[in-house]
N, C-alpha and C positions, 0 to 999 in steps of 0.2 A: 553953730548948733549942728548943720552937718557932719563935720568932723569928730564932735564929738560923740555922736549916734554912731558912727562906724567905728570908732574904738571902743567901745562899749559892745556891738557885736563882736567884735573879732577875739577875745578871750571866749563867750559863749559856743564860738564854731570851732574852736579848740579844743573844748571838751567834749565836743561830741567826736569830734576827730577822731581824739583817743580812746571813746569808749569801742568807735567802730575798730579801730587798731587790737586792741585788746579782744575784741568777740571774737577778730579774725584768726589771733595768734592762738586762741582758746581753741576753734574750729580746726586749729589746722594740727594743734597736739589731738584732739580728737582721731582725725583720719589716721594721724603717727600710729597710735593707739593700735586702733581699730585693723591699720594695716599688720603691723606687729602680729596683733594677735589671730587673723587670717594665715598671714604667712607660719606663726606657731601649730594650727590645728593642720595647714598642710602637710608642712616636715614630720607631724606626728602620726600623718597617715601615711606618706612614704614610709615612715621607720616601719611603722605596722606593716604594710605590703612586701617590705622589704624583711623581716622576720618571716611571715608566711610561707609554707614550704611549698616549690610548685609540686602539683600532679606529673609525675613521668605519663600516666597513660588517660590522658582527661577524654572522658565521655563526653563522647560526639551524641548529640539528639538525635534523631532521626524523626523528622515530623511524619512521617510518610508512614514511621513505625510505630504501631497501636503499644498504648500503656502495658505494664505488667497483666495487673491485675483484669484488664481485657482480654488476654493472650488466656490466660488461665479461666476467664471464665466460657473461653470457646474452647479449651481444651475437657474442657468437664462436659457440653456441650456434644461435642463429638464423640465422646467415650457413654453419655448416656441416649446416644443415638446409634450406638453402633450396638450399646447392649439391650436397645428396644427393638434393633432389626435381628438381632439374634434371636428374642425370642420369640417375636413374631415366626420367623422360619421353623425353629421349634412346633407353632402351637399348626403351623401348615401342615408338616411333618405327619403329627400324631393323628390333626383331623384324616387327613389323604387315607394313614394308617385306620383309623377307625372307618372312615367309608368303607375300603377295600373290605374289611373285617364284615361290614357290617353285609356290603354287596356277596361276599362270597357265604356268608349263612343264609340271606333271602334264596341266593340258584340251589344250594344243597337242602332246604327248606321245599321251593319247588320241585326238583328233582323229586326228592322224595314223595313228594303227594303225587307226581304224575306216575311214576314205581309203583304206588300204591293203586291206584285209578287203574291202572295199565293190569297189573294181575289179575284184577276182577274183571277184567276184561275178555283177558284171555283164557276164564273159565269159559265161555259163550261162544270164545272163538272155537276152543277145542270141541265143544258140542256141533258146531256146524260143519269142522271139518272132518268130524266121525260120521255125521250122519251123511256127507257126500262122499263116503267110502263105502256107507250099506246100502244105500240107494241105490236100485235099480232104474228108475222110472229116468227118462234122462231129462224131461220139463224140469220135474220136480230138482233132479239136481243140480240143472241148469240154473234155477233160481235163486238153490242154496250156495252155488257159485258166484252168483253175483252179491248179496249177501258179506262172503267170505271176504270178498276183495272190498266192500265199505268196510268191512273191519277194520285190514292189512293200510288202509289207506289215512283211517281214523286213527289209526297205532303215529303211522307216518308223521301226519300232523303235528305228532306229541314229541315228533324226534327217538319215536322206539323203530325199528327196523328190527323182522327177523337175522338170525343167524346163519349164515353161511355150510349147507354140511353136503353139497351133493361134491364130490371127487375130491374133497377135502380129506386131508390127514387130523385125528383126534388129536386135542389140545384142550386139555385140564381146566383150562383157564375159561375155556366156552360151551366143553360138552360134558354128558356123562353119561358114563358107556355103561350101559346095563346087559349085555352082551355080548360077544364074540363068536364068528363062522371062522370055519377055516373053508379059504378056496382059494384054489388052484389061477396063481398070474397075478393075485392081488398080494400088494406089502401090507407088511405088519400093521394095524394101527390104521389102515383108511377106514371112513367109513361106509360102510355097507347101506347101512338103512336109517333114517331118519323116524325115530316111533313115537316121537313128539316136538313139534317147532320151538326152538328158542328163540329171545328174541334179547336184545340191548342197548340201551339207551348211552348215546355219545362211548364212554371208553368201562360204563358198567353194564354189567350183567342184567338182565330184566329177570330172567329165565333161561336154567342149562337149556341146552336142547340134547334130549334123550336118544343114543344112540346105539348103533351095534357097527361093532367092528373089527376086521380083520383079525387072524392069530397066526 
């Protein structure tokens, strides 16, 4: 019975033998296959690589170096910063310009009202300095003396000063001469007598001062 039992397996481990035989030779056309056709999609992309035409001048990255379109937008950047400091300097400009404008009419503004102030003044002046010329009495003219010099000093204050006219030569620009002497040792044109005070403020005129002079 032994014997028998193991010849009765031994066809059965036969075929399984050969199924395993068979799975394997199946597996191993697989890989054929599979290698094949690996090895077919590589040669297909060397041929492709190998078609491809190299670049002569291939660009280099430069990580260091900013994108285009960053370049470009700090270049707009800079051009609308340079034409916001322009104008700015413009609008300096124009204000400096209208101060100045504005400062030089406020002095010619005051000038002019302390010109005006100043004449009316000098009406009051001339009354006190005629009436210490008919004056006898010398208190009396003493006070009107003093008097005369709060005037001269109240003018001061305003930046008017008299006129210059004792040994002075006549000049159009400061006096006017309402007559002329002739005498002997004196030139042409000095003058002689002073018959009313001028007076002027910085480089204008307040008042000619009335003179006589030389012929």
């Amino acid at each position: 019975m032994s014997k028998n039992k193991h010849k009765n397996r031994r066809p059965e481990n036969n075929f399984y033998n050969r199924q395993d035989d068979e799975k394997q030779e199946e597996n191993e056309d697989i890989e054929d296959v599979n290698g094949k056709t690996e090895e077919t999609s590589q040669n297909m992309n060397e041929e492709k690589e190998a078609d491809t035409p190299l670049d002569p001048y291939p660009e280099k990255e430069d990580d260091l170096s900013p994108p285009q379109d960053l370049n470009l937008k700090l270049q707009l950047e800079k051009e609308n910063s340079l034409a916001l400091t322009n104008m700015l300097k413009t609008l300096q400009a124009d204000f400096d310009n209208y101060r100045k404008r504005n400062q030089k009419s406020q002095d010619e503004a005051y000038e002019n009202g302390v010109m005006f102030a100043a004449k009316r003044m000098l009406s009051c002046f001339d009354a006190v300095e005629g009436a210490i010329n008919q004056i006898k009495d010398e208190t009396t003219k003493e006070g009107l003396e003093i008097l005369r010099r709060e005037f001269l000093s109240a003018l001061k204050d305003l930046n008017i000063i008299p006129i210059e006219t004792d040994g002075q030569m006549f000049d159009a620009n400061l006096h006017n001469a309402i007559g002329t002497e002739e005498m002997q040792g004196k030139p042409a044109g000095l003058i002689l007598h002073e018959v009313q005070k001028g007076f002027k403020m910085n480089d204008k005129v307040v008042r000619y001062s009335l003179v006589i002079i030389a012929k």
